[in-house]
Each structure stands twice: as C-alpha cells, then as structure tokens.
C-alpha positions in Angstrom: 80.8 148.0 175.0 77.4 147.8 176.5 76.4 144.9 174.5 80.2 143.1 174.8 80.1 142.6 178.2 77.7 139.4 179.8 76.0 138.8 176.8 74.1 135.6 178.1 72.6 138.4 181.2 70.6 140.3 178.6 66.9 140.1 179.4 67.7 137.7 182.6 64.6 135.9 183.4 64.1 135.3 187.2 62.9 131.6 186.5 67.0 130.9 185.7 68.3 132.0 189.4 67.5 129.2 191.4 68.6 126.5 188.7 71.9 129.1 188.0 72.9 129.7 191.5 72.0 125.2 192.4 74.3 124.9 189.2 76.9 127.1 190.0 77.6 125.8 193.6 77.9 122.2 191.8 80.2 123.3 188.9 82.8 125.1 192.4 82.6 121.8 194.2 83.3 119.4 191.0 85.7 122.0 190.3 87.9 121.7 193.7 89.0 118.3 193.2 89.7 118.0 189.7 91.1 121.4 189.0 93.7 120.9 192.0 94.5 117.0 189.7 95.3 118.7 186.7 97.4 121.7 188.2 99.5 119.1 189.6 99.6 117.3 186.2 100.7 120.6 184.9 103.5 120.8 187.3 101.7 123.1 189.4 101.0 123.0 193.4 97.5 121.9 193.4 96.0 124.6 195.1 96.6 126.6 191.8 93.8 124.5 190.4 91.8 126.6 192.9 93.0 129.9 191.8 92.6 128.9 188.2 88.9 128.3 188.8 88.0 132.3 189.9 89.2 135.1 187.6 89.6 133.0 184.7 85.8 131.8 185.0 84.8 135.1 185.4 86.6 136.6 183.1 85.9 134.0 180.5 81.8 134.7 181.6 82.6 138.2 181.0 82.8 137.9 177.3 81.3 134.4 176.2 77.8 134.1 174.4 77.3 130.4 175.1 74.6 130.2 177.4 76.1 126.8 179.2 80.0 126.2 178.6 81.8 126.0 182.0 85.2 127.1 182.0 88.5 126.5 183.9 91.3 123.9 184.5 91.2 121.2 182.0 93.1 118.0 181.0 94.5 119.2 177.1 96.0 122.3 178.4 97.7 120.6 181.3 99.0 117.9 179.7 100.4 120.0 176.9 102.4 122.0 179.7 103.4 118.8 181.5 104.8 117.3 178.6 107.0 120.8 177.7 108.1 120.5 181.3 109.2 116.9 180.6 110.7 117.8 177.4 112.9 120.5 179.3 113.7 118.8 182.0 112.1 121.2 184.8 111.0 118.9 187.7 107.0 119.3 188.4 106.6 121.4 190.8 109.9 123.3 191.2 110.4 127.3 191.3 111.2 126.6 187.4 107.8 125.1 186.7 105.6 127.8 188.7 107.6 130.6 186.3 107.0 127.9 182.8 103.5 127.4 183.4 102.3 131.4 183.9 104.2 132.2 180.8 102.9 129.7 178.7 99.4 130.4 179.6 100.3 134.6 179.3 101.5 133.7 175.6 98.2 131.6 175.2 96.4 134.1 175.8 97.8 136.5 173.6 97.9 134.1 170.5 93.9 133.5 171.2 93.7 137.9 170.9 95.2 137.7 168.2 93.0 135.0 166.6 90.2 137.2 168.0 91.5 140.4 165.6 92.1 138.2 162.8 89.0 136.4 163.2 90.4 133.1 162.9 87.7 130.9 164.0 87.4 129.5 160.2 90.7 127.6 161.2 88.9 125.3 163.3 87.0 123.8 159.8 90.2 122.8 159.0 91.1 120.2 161.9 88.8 117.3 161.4 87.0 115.4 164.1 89.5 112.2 163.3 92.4 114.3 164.3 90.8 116.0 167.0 89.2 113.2 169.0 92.4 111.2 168.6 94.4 113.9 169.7 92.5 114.9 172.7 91.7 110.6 173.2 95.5 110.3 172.8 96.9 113.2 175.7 93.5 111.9 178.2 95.3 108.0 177.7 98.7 109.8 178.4 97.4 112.0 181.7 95.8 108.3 183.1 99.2 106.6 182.5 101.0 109.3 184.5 98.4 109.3 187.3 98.4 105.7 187.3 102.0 105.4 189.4 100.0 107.8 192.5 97.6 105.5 192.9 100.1 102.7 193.4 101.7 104.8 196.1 104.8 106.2 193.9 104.9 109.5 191.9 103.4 110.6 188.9 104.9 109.4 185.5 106.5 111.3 182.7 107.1 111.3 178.9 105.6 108.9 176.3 104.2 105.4 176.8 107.3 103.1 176.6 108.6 105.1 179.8 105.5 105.6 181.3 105.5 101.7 181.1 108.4 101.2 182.6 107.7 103.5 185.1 104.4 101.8 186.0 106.3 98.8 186.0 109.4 100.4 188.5 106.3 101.5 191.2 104.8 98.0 190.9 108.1 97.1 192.7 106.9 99.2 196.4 103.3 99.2 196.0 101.3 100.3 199.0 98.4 98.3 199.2 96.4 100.8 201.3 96.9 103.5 198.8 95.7 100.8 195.9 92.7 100.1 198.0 91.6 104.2 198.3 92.6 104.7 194.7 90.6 101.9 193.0 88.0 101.7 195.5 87.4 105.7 194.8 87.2 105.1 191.0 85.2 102.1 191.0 82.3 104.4 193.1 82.9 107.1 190.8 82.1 105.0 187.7 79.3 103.4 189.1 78.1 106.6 190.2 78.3 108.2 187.1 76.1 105.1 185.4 73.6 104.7 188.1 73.1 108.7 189.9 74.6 110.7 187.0 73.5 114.0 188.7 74.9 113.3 192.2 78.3 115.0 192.7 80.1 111.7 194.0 83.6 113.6 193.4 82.7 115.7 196.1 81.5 113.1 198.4 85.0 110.5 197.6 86.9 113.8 198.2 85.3 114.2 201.9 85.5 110.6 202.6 89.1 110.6 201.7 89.6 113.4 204.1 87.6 112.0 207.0 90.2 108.6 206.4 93.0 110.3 207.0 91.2 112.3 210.5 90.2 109.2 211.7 92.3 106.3 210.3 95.6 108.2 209.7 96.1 106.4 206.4 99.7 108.8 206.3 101.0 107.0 208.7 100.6 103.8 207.0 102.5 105.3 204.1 99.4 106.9 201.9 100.8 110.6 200.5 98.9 113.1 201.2 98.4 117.2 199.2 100.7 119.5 200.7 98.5 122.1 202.9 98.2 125.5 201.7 97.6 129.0 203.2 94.3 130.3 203.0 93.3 133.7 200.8 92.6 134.7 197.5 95.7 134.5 194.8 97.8 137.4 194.3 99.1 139.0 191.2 101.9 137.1 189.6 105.1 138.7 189.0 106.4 137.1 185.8 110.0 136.0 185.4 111.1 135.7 182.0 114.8 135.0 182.3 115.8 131.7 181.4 112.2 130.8 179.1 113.2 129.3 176.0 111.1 131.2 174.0 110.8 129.2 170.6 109.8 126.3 172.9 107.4 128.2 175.0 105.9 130.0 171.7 105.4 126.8 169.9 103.9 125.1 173.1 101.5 128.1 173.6 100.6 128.2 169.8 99.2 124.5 170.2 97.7 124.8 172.6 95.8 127.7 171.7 94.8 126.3 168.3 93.8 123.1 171.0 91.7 125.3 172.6 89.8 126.9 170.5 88.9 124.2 168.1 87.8 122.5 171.2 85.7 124.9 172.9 84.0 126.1 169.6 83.5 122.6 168.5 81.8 121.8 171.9 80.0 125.0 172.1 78.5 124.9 168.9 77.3 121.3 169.9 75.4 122.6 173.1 73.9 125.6 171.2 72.7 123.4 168.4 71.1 121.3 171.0 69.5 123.7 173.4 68.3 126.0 170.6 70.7 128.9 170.4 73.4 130.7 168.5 76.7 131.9 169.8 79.2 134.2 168.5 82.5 132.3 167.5 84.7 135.1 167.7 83.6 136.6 170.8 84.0 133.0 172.4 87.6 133.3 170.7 88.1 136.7 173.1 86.6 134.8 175.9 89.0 132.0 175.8 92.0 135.0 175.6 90.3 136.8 178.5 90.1 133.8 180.5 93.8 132.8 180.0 95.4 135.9 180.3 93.7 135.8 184.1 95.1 132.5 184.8 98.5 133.7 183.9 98.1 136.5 186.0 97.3 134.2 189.0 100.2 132.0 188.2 98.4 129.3 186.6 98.8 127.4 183.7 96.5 127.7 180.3 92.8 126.9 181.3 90.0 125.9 178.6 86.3 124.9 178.6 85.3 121.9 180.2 83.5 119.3 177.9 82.5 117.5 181.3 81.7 120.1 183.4 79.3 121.5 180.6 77.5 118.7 180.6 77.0 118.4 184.3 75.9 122.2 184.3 73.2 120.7 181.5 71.9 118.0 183.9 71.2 120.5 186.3 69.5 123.2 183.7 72.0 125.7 184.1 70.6 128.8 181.9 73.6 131.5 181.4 76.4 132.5 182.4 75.3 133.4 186.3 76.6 129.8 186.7 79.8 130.4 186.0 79.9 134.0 188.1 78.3 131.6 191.1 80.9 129.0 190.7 83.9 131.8 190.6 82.1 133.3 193.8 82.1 130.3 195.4 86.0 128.8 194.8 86.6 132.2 196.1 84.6 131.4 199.3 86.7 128.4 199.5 89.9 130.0 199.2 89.4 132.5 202.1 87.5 130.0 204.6 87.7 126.4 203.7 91.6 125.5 201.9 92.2 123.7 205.5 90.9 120.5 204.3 93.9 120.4 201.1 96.5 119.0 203.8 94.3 116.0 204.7 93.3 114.3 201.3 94.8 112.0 200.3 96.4 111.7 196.7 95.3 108.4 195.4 91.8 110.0 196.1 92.2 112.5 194.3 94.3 110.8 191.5 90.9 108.5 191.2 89.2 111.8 191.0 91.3 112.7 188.0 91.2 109.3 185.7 87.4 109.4 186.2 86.9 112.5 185.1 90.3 111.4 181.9 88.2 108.8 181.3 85.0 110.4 180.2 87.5 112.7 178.2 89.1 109.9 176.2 86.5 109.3 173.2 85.6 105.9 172.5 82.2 106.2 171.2 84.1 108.4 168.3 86.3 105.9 167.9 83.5 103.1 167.4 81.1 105.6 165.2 84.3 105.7 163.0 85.0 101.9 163.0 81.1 101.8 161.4 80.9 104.5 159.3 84.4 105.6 157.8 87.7 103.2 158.3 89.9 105.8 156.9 88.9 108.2 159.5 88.9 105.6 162.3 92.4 104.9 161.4 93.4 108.7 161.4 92.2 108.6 164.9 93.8 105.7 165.6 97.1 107.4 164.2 96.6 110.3 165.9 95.7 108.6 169.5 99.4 106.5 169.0 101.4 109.0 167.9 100.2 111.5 170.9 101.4 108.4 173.0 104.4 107.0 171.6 105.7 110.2 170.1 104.4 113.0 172.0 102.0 116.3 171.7 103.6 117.9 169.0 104.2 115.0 166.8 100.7 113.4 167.5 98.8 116.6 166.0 101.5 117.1 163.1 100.8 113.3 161.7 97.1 113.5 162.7 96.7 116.5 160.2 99.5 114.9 157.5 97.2 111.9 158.0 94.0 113.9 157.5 95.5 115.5 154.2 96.5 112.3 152.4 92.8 111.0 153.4 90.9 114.4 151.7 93.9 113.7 148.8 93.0 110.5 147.9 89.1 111.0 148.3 89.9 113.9 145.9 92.0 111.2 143.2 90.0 108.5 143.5 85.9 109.5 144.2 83.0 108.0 144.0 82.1 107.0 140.1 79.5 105.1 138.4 78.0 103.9 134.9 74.5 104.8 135.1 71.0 102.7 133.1 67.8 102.9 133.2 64.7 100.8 134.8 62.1 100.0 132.7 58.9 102.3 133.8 61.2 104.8 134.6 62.9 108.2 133.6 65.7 108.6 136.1 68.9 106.6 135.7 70.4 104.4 138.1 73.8 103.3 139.3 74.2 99.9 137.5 75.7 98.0 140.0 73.4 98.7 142.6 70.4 98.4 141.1 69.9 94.8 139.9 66.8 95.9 137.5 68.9 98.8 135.7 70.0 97.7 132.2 72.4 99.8 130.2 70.6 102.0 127.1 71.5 100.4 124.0 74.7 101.6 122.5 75.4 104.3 124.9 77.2 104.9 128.0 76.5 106.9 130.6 79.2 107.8 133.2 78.9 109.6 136.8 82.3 111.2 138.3 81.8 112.8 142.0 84.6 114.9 142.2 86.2 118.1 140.8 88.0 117.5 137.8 91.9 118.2 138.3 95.8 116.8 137.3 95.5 114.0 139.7 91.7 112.4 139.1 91.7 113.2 135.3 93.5 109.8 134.6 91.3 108.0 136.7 88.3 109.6 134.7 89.9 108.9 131.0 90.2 105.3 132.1 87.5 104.5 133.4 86.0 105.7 130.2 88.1 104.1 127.7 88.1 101.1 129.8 83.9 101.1 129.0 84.5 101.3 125.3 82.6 97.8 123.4 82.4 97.4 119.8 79.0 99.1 119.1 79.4 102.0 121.3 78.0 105.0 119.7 77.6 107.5 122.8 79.4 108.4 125.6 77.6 111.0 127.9 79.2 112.4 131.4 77.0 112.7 134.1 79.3 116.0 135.0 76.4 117.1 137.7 79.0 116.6 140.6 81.8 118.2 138.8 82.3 121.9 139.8 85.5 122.9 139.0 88.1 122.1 136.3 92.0 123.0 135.6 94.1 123.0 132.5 95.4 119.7 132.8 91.7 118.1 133.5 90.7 120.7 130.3 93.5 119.4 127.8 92.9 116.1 128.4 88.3 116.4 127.7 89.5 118.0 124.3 91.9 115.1 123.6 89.2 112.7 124.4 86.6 114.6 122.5 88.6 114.4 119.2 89.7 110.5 120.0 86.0 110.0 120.0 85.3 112.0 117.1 87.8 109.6 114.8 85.8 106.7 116.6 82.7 108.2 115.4 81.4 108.1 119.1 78.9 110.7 120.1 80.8 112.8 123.5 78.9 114.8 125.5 79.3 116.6 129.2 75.8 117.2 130.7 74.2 118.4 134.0 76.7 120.5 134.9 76.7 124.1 136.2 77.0 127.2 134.5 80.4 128.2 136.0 81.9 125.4 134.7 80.9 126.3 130.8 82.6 129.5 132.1 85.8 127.8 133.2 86.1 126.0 129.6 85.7 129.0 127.0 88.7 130.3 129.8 90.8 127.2 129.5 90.7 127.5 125.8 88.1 124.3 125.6 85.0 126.7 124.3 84.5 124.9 120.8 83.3 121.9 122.6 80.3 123.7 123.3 79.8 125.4 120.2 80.3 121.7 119.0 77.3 120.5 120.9 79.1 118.2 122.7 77.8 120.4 126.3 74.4 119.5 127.0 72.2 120.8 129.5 70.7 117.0 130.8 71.3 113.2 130.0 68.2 113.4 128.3 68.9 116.4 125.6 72.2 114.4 124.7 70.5 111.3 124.2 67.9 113.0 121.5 70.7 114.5 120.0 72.2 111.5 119.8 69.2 109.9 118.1 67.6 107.8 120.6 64.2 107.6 121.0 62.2 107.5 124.0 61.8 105.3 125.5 65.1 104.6 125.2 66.3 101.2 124.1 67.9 98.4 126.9 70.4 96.6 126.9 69.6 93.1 128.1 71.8 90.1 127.7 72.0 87.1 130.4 75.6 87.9 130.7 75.1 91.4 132.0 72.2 90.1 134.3 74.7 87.4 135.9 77.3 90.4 136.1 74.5 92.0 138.4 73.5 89.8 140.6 77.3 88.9 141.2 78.1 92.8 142.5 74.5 92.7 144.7 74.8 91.5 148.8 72.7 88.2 149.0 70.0 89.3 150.7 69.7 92.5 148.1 69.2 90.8 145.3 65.5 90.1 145.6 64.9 93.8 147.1 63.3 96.8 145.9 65.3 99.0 143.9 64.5 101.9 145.6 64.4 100.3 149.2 68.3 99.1 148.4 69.5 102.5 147.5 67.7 104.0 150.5 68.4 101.7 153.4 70.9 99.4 152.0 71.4 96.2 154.5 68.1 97.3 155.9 66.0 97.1 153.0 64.7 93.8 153.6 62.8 95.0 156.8 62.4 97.7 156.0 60.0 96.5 153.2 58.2 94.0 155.6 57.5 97.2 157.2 56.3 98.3 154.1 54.2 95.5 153.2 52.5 95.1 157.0 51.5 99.4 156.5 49.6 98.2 153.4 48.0 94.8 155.2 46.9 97.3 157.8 45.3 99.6 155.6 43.4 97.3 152.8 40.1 97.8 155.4 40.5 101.3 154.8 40.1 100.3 151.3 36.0 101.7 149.6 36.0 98.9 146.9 38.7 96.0 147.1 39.0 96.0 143.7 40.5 98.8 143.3 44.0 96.7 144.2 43.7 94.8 141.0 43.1 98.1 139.1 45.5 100.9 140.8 47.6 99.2 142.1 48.9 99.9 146.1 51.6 103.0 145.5 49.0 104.9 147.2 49.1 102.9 150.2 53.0 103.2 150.6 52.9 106.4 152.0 56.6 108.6 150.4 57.2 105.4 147.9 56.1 106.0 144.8 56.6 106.2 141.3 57.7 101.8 142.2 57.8 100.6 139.2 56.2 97.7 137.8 58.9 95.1 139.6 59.3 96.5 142.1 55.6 96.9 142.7 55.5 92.8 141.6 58.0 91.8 144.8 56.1 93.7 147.3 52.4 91.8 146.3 54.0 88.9 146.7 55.2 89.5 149.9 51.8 90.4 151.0 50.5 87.3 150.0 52.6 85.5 152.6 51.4 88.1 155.0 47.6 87.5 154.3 46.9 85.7 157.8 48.0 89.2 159.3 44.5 90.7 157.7 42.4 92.9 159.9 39.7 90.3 161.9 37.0 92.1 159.6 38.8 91.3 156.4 39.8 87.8 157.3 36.9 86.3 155.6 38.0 87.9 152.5 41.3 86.3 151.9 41.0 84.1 148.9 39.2 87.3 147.3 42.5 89.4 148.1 44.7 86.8 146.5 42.9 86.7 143.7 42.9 90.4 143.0 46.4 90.5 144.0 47.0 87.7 141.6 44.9 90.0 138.7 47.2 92.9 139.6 50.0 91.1 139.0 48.8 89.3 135.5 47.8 93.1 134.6 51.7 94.1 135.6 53.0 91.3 133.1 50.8 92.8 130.9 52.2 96.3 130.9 55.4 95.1 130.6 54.6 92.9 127.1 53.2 96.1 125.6 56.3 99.0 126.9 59.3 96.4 127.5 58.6 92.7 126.4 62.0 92.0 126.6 62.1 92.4 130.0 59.0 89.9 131.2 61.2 86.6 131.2 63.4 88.3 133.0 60.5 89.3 135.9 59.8 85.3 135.3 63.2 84.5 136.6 63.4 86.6 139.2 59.5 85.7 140.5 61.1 81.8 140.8 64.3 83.2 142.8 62.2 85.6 145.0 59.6 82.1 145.7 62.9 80.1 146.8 64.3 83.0 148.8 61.1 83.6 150.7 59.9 80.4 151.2 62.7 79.8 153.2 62.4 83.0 155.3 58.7 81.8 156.4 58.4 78.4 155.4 55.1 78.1 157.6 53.3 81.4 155.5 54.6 79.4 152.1 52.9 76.3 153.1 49.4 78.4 153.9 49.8 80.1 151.0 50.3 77.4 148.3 47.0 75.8 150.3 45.0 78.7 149.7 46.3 78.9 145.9 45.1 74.8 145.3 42.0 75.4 146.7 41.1 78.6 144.2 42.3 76.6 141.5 40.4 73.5 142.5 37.1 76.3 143.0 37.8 77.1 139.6 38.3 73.8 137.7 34.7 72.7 139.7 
C-alpha cells in the first residue's frame, strides 16, 4: 500500500516546493470561476463547482502517477449530464437535478473500478483520435451554444443545435445590452490574454472586475443576473436518493462517460509524460479517475475528469508532482470557509465569458486542420462525429463516430496500398513504378506489392489486380508478400486457384518476402504443396533466378511505357531525383537545391578537384547514396547553374569545375553504354526536358551558364 498511495511524492526534491505550492494556488484560482460554469452547465448550483474541486483533487492525487495532470470539474462530463437532464426533462437546477447528478457521477465511479480490476485501459486503443477530437470538439461547440443565451441576458440553452438556434434566436428578442457589453468585452480580454500574457491568470482578474461592477455600478439593477450567494463552509456528505433514477438511463449515461473519461485523461496524460520525460501507470490513473469521482459524488457533485487546460497551465508554471494538486485542494477549501461571499456579486455573463474561453481552447481545430492535410477520411470522421454530437446528441455522436471509424479501418483493410514494382538501372532494390519515373519493368516478369493481410474481402482486389497485369509475353509473376501477415481460407483457396491458372498459362508464380508464420498458416490451410512446389521464395531475387533471369536483370523499355510514366508523375516531379521524390514528395525540388548548395559549399574542402570528374560527389551528399548514375546526372547539372555561388577562393576556378563536371558526366554516359545502353537515349531525353525546365526556373544562371560553356568551347577550338 506503501508504494500506492502519492506515487509522484516519492523522493520529493525540495527544488519542486516553491514552483508546486506558486502552481497550486493558480490551478484553485483558475479553478473557482470555471468549475462554478460547468456545475451550472451540469444542472448544478455553481458553488458545487467549488466542492468538486477539493476531495475529488485530492483523492484523484492520492492515487495518480502523472507527475502534472490537474484534476476536477470539466466540460465532457458536464455536458454529458446536462444533456441526460434535458433528455429527461428535469429542470437545471431543481431538487431532481442535485439527486441526478451525484448518482451519475457515484455510478461513474464505480464503472471506472471496475475498469481498474479488469484492466481495461487497452480499450482506449480502440477509440481513434478522429472520433475522439470530434466528439469532445462536438459537446465544447454544444456547451458554447447553451452559454451563449447568458451572455445575451436570457437563460442557458438546451438540447441539440436546431433548438439551441432557435433559442438563441428567442433571447435575441430582449437582449440586455449591458450584459452583452460584460460578456463580450470579458471574452475578448480573455483571448487576447491568452495570445499575448499566456501565463497571467486573466480569469481570475475578469472574475474580480466583474465583482467590483456590480459593488460599485450595480449592473443588477440595470437588469444584469447575477450567481445566487451561497453559505460559507466545507461540503457535507451527500445523502443519496435513489427513488425515482431511471436506472438504464443513468447507467448508460455513466458508462459514457466513463469510457469519456478515461480515454481522455490517459490519452492526455500519456502526451504530457512523453513530453516531460516520464512514464505513468495507466491503470493506476484508471483507479485515480474512480477515486476522484466517487468523492465528487459523495459531495453531491456531478462526474469530474482531468483538465486538458488546466494541465497545461500547471506546465507553464513548472508544476513538478502532485503537491500541486494537494495545494490547489487546500486552497478551494480555504475559499469555501473564508472567501464564498464574493459568489453573490458576479455577475453571470462574466462568468459565462469565463466558460466559452476556457470551451474554446477545448474545441480542437488544429486536429481538425492536421486531418484536412494529412488524412480526408479521418478529417471527415471528425467532421461526422463533431455534427452528429450537435444535431443528434451525446450518445448518437459517439455511436456514429465509432461506426464511422469502423467502415474507415474496413475499407483500408479491402482496398490497401498496392503496387507493380521495377527496377533502376545501377540498382538492386525495386521501386514502385509509378512513382519512380526511371524504374522500368524487368523483362517478362511482373512484380506485385499488396500492403495488407490477405482475407475474403481484399482477395478479389488482389486476383484482379494481377490478372488485370497479364500481357502476352508474361512469363513471371512474383508477389511482393513482405507486408502480408496473415491469411484465411478464402484468401488460401483462391492463391491455389491462381497458382494452377498460371500453371496452364505456363507463367512462373511465386509468393516471396514473406514471414515465417505465414508458411505456417498455408501447410494449415491445406495450401502446403505450393511450397514444396517452389512457388514460396524467400526474396524477389531467389524467384527471379529460379525463374531464369539473369542478373542484371533485363528492362523493359518501350516509349509507350515512358509516356505512361511521366503521365502518373506531379509536374514538378518529373525531372526529380528518384530517391528525393519518394522521400519528400512535393518537397523534393528544394530539397535537392539544398542538396546541391551542401555540395557547392564543400568543393574547397575538396584535396584534388579532380577527383569530381573521377568519384563522383555521393560522398559529398551526406545520408544520399548509392544515387545512381541519373540521378547523380540531374544534380551536376544543377550545380552548374549554381557555380556563381562558389566559395570566393574557388571562384577563379569556375570554367575548370565545369569542365570536370562536364568529364563526370561524359564518364556517366559512358557507364551506362557498357551496363544499360538501352537506357542512354533515354538520359538524352530527359537531359533536353531537365534544360527547358530549369532554364526557366533561373533564367539569369542559364544565360551565365551557356556564356561560360561558348567560351570553353571557343578556348578549345583556338
């Protein structure tokens, strides 16, 4: 028990107190304000926001290994019980609400204990970020439309968007000006705050300047509502009334939002631990988040969670364990038994600003906008998740979310990523056809990549794909099966089928590169004689000498499939390394000027400057190697239109460099007549589109270049 109880204590250095105890005072005071907002939006008096930020904190710092997270009242949890309030028609507030909202965080608690015993923290693997962030995004937008009504002087909004909307639109009818003018005028300091002071508490300070307005203005009288005033002292024990709780609705309300919960908090946890160096335990955070709720309820308040926002705030100020979170308890305790007088005074359009500041940060665009770059399918789970949250509800939002997030991991599974694989001349490896512009087909042969486990609802795609590949003189047909871990009876039927089809063909088949399990999975699926066959071969490379070709291995090089390449390659790709495209993709073209400026830099560095006519520059390219003869041919002729860059000391050398640059590339066209002749009208071709293409990138280097190149030749012809 020793080493369960305030694990992030052991070995306490006293360099942390000062920074924990500065932290910990902060985290209380950002606490009061938004706390009291979302008990309200939970349908709880706000000064339960209060008591929801003592023994749950404390409790929660009792157990939890992360070194920084900041627990207490939060948006998901409270807007998951505001909405089951709505739902069953119990009037926020109301004797009915204060008995719903313990209950709900009691049975929250206990489904988290149970997690704990059954170790369930795996489950959170299975919600994806998508779902997640649009969820979350989706009940912050909700909370903000509700709150939005308070600052317009009326009351707080209820159920999904179309009537939040209308009533928005209802309040719009009696605005009070004065309360719009505290409400916005709040939030736009609080924003600008946030950008320009990040680590000042401004929610503290717009709380005491919404309290010194009503002292000295008496905005209340001019029709500005203000928090009902509470009785100091600490919160009592609540005596729980369970007569009249529908208890399939509370159950299912409690699971969600325990499942909310915890995928939240070990998500975010596991973030700050990566980033500050340190590991947590993910089922003691699980008994954490139980402890921690199962105080709230018996305080009367509704399900509390970590704070994503708070956390971060404690990270600005270099909050070290969890003597923050034992301060900040301490503290709301202070205020509870000397300082709730001030409650009665603020006004609510303050706080409300308070709230939708703090929504705001909560409500995750920059997801949204990583997922717009990176993956559509995903930013349109999000978006799906967000919509349904608001048009449909909680429950609904997180049930098509994850449909939504199933279909997308379905059809990445039926339809993966799949390529016909070549060679390069110069090279070994073998290359993705239609993103490398110098890989040519080997003679004869096909060569076939499938990313994906082979199963009943991909196999089709696979055997097409194949079939569809089939020409005239195709004598091989090898499967790049290096991706492929797993494979079922259907998938297993079908290989034999297509084995034998090929056979009557008189087609070579082979599956190559593969693991060892998966030889095991075919001598179980009754597929074994393939590989006493010989038709399973370790590598590409032992199933092209047992197929008879020689090394190096014949290319296939026609004008048509040239023209097929360049039509599949992005414009400014087409002139670009091969291995600079793969890498960087629409980046490649700086990133080789990069490239070719490292080498310009370096040639002074060079003992003998003829050694760039004889060995080339690979040596110079720090990490790039193994070029390649073209590729190695593009990036000489970039330097040449780079040559006025030369060091100062080298500048006097510049017609010298050409030359030998010139020699190197002569003695690369030489290579290539000797190992792939076929290939050097090609390298012509593509020297003439490269001159066009770059000569109108730097029209001004072109012009200095093609002087420098007369005047050699008119040196030489003298």
């Amino acid at each position: 028990m020793n080493g369960l109880l305030f694990p992030t204590l052991k070995n306490y250095k006293k360099e942390y107190f000062k920074k924990d105890i500065f932290s910990g005072i902060i985290m209380a005071a950002v606490s009061i304000p938004i706390s009291m907002g979302y008990a309200q939006i939970a349908g709880l008096p706000a000064v339960y926001g209060l008591y929801g930020s003592v023994f749950p904190i404390l409790f929660f710092a009792l157990f939890s290994t992360s070194r920084q997270f900041i627990f207490g009242v939060d948006a998901a949890p409270a807007a998951i019980v505001g909405a089951a309030l709505v739902s069953l028609g119990i009037e926020s507030g109301s004797k009915e609400a204060m008995q719903y909202g313990p209950v709900i965080a009691l049975l929250t608690g206990l489904w988290l204990l149970l997690f704990y015993f059954l170790k369930a923290g795996r489950i959170v693997d299975f919600i994806s970020t998508p779902v997640m962030g649009g969820f979350i995004s989706g009940i912050a937008l909700t909370i903000i439309l509700m709150q939005i009504p308070k600052i317009l002087g009326g009351k707080a909004g209820s159920g999904e968007l179309p009537e939040l909307a209308h009533h928005i639109f209802e309040t719009c009818k009696e605005i009070n000006w004065l309360s719009v003018a505290l409400g916005v005028g709040a939030l736009v300091f609080l924003r600008l705050a946030g950008k320009l002071i990040p680590k000042f508490p401004m929610a503290i300070v717009i709380m005491a300047v919404g309290v010194v307005a009503t002292l000295l203005f008496h905005v209340d009288e001019q029709g500005v509502v203000l928090l009902d005033a509470v009785e100091s002292g600490l919160p009592s024990f609540h005596c729980f009334k369970f007569a009249g709780i529908d208890w399939t609705q509370a159950a299912g309300r409690s699971l969600m939002i325990a499942a909310v919960i915890m995928s939240e908090t070990l998500l975010s946890e596991n973030n700050f631990a990566l980033k500050n160096g340190y590991k947590i335990d993910e089922n003691k955070e699980i008994l954490a988040c139980a402890a921690g709720n199962l105080a709230s309820a018996c305080v009367g308040c509704c399900p509390v969670n970590g704070s994503i926002s708070r956390t971060s705030m404690n990270e600005q100020y270099e909050g070290k364990t969890q003597a923050v979170s034992i301060t900040a308890g301490a503290v709301m305790a202070v205020v509870l038994v000397c300082a709730t007088g001030f409650i009665g005074y603020l006004p609510v359009p303050v706080l409300t600003a308070i709230v939708i500041s703090a929504l705001m940060n909560v409500v995750e665009l920059h997801l949204a906008i990583r997922l717009f770059k990176v993956s559509r399918n995903e930013f349109y789970i999000f978006v799906a998740a967000c919509i349904s949250v608001l048009f449909l509800g909680t429950i609904y939002g997180v049930v098509i979310g994850l449909l939504l997030s199933f279909i997308a991991v379905v059809l990445r599974a039926t339809n993966p990523p799949r390529a016909f694989y070549g060679m390069i001349p110069d090279k070994e490896a073998y290359y993705d056809l239609k993103r490398n512009r110098n890989a040519y087909p080997i003679k004869n042969t096909i060569i076939y990549r499938f990313s994906e486990n082979l199963f009943f609802a991909n196999i089709k795609i696979f055997q097409s794909d194949i079939e569809s590949s089939i020409k005239e003189d195709t004598k091989v047909v090898i499967v790049d099966a290096g991706a492929i871990n797993s494979i079922d009876i259907t998938a297993a039927d079908r290989l034999e089928m297509m084995a034998k089809n090929f056979d009557k063909q008189g087609i070579h088949f082979y599956i190559t590169e593969h693991s060892e399990n998966v030889n095991e999975q075919m001598r179980s699926l009754g597929i074994g004689h393939l590989i006493e066959e010989g038709k399973v071969r370790r590598t590409i490379l032992a199933a092209l000498h047992d197929a008879g070709i020689p090394s190096p291995c014949p290319l296939e090089i026609s004008e048509k499939v040239h023209a097929v390449h360049e039509a599949m390659m992005p414009a400014e790709e087409e002139n670009t390394l091969e291995e600079f495209a793969w890498a960087f993709g629409d980046d490649a073209v700086e990133e080789i000027e990069k490239k070719v400026h490292q080498v310009m830099e370096q040639l002074h560095k060079l003992p003998d400057l003829e050694r760039l006519a004889e060995l080339g520059i690979e040596e110079k390219l720090k990490n790039w190697h193994s070029l390649g003869a073209i590729d190695e041919d593009e990036i000489l002729r970039r330097m040449e239109l780079h040559l006025d860059e030369l060091p100062e000391n080298l500048r006097g050398d510049r017609k010298v460099i050409l030359q030998l640059i010139e020699k190197r590339r002569r003695k690369i066209e030489q290579q290539l007549l000797i190992h792939h002749p076929e290939i050097v009208e090609h390298l012509k071709k593509s020297r003439e589109r490269l001159e066009k293409r770059l000569e109108k990138q730097n029209p001004e280097a072109a012009r200095k270049l093609h002087k420098w190149e007369e005047e050699i030749r008119e040196k030489k012809e003298s």
